[in-house]
C-alpha positions in Angstrom: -22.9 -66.0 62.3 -21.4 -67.8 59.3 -25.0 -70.3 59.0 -27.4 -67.1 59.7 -25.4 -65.0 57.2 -23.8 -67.0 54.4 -25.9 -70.2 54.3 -24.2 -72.7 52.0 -21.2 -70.8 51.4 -20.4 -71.1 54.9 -17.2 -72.7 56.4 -17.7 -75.5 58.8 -16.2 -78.8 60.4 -18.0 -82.4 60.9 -16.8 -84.9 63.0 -17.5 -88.5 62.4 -17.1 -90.6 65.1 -17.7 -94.5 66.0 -19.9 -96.5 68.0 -17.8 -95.6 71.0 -18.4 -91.9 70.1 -14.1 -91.6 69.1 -14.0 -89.3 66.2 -12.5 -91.1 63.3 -13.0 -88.6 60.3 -13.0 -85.0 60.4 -14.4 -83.4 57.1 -13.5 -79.3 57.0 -14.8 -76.5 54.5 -12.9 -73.2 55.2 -15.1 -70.1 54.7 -14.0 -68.3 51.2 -15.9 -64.9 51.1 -15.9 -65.5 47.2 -16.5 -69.2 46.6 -18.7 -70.8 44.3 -18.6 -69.2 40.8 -18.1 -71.6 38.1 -16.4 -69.5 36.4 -13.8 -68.5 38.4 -13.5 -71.9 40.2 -10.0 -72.7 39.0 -9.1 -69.1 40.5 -6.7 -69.1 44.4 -9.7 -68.6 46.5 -12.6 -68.6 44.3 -13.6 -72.6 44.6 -15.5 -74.6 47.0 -12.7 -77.2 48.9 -13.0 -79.8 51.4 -10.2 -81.4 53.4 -10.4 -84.6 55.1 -8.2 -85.7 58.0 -8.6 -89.7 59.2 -7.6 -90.1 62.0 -8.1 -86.0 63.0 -4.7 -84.0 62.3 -3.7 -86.4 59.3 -5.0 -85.4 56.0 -5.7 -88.0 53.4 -7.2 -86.4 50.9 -9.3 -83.2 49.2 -12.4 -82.2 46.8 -12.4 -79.0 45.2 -14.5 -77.6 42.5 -13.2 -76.8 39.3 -14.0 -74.4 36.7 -17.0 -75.4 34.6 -19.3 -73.8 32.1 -21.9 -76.8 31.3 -21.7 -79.1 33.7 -20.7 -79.6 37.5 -16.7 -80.0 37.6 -14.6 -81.6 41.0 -11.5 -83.3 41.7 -10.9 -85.7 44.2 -7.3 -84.9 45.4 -4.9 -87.1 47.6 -3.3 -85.3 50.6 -0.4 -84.0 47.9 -3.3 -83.1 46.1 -2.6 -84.5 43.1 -5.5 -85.9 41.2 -6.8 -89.1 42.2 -10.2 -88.8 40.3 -12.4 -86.6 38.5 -16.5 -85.8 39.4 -18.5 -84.6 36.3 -21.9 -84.1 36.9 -25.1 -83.8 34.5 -25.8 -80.7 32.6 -29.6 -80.4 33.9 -29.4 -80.4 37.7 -33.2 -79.2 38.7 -35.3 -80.4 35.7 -35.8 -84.0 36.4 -37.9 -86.6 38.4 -35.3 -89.1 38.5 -32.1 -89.7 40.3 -29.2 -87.4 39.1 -25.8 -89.0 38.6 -22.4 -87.4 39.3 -20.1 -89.8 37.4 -16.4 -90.6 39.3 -14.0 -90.9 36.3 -10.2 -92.0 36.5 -8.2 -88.3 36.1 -7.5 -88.9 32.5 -11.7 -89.5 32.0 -11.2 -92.4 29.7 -13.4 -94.6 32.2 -16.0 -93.8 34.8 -15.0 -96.1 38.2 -18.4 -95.5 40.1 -21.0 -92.5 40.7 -22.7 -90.3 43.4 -26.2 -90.4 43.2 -28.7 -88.2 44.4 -31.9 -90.1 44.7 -35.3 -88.5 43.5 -37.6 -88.6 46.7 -41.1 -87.8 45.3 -42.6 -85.0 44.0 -44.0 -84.4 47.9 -40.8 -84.8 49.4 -38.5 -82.6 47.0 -41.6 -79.6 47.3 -42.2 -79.5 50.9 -38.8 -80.5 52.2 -35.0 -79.7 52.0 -34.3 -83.4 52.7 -31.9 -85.0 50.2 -30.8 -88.6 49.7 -27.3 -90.1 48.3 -25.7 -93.0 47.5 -22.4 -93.4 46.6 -20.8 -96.4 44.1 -17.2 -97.4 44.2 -14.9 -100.2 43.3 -14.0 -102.6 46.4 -11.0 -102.5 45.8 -10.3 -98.5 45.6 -8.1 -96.8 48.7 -9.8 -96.6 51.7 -8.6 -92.8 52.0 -10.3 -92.2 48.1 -13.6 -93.9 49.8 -13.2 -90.9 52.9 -12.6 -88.3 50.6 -15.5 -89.5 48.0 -17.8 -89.6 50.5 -16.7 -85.8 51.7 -17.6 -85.0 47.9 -20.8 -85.9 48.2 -21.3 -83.4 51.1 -19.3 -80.7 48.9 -22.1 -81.7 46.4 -24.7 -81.1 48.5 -23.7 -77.8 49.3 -22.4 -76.4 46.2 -25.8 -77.6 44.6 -29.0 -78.6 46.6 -28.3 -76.3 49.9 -29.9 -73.2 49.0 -29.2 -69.3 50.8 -32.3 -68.6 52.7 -34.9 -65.8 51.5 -35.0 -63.4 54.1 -37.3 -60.9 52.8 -40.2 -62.2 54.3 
């Protein structure tokens, strides 16, 4: 009901599993019947959040959107959801032929420590399909539960952003 009716605002649960098909990371979006206004983002109920439990039943981190006026705004949130790092994304998300960078920054934003990248597939590609490509950049060094919750970022990206409500007045 939730995909048919609320399209990217829906809630929903993926489970990443391993080679031997043992679910290792479970990335969950709870369904908020008011999510998604900038505006109102720093508001109980009123941004987009993504918890991330690795193993299943242990969480490690969050993303949540923030308020913003300009430009896209998320934190990237340890399991006591405190701060761990900051997104900030570009001020003109659907004007360009090029790849558009989300910059990670360190939670005071003095230095930016990697980026998620949504590649540019072609005019053809971005016209005719809804296929999207990222890539993600961190340091090597950076907590492998930061990586897991980064990489659930880019998926709150995706759907705060690219994944659009379907026109049903056809």
């Amino acid at each position: 009901m939730h995909r048919i009716c609320c399209g990217p605002h829906r809630g929903f649960v993926l489970h990443i599993v391993d080679n031997a098909q043992q679910e290792v990371m479970r990335i969950v979006r709870n369904f908020k019947c008011c999510a998604g206004c900038c505006w109102c983002a720093d508001c109980a109920d009123c941004g987009f959040e993504i918890q991330v439990e690795a193993p299943p039943g242990n969480i490690v981190g969050y993303a949540k959107q923030r308020q913003y006026f300009w430009m896209p705004e998320l934190d990237v949130q340890n399991a006591e959801k405190e701060t761990i790092l900051k997104i900030r994304g570009p001020c003109c998300l659907f004007c360009t032929m090029e790849d558009i960078d989300y910059k990670v920054m360190t939670p005071d934003l003095t230095s930016e420590v990697g980026k998620i990248t949504k590649q540019w597939g072609g005019c053809f590609r971005e016209c005719i399909t809804k296929a999207d490509n990222f890539s993600i950049t961190f340091p090597q060094d950076l907590d492998v539960k930061a990586k897991a919750t980064l990489m659930a970022t880019n998926i709150l990206i995706e759907f705060m952003i690219y994944e659009q409500q379907k026109n049903n007045n056809n």
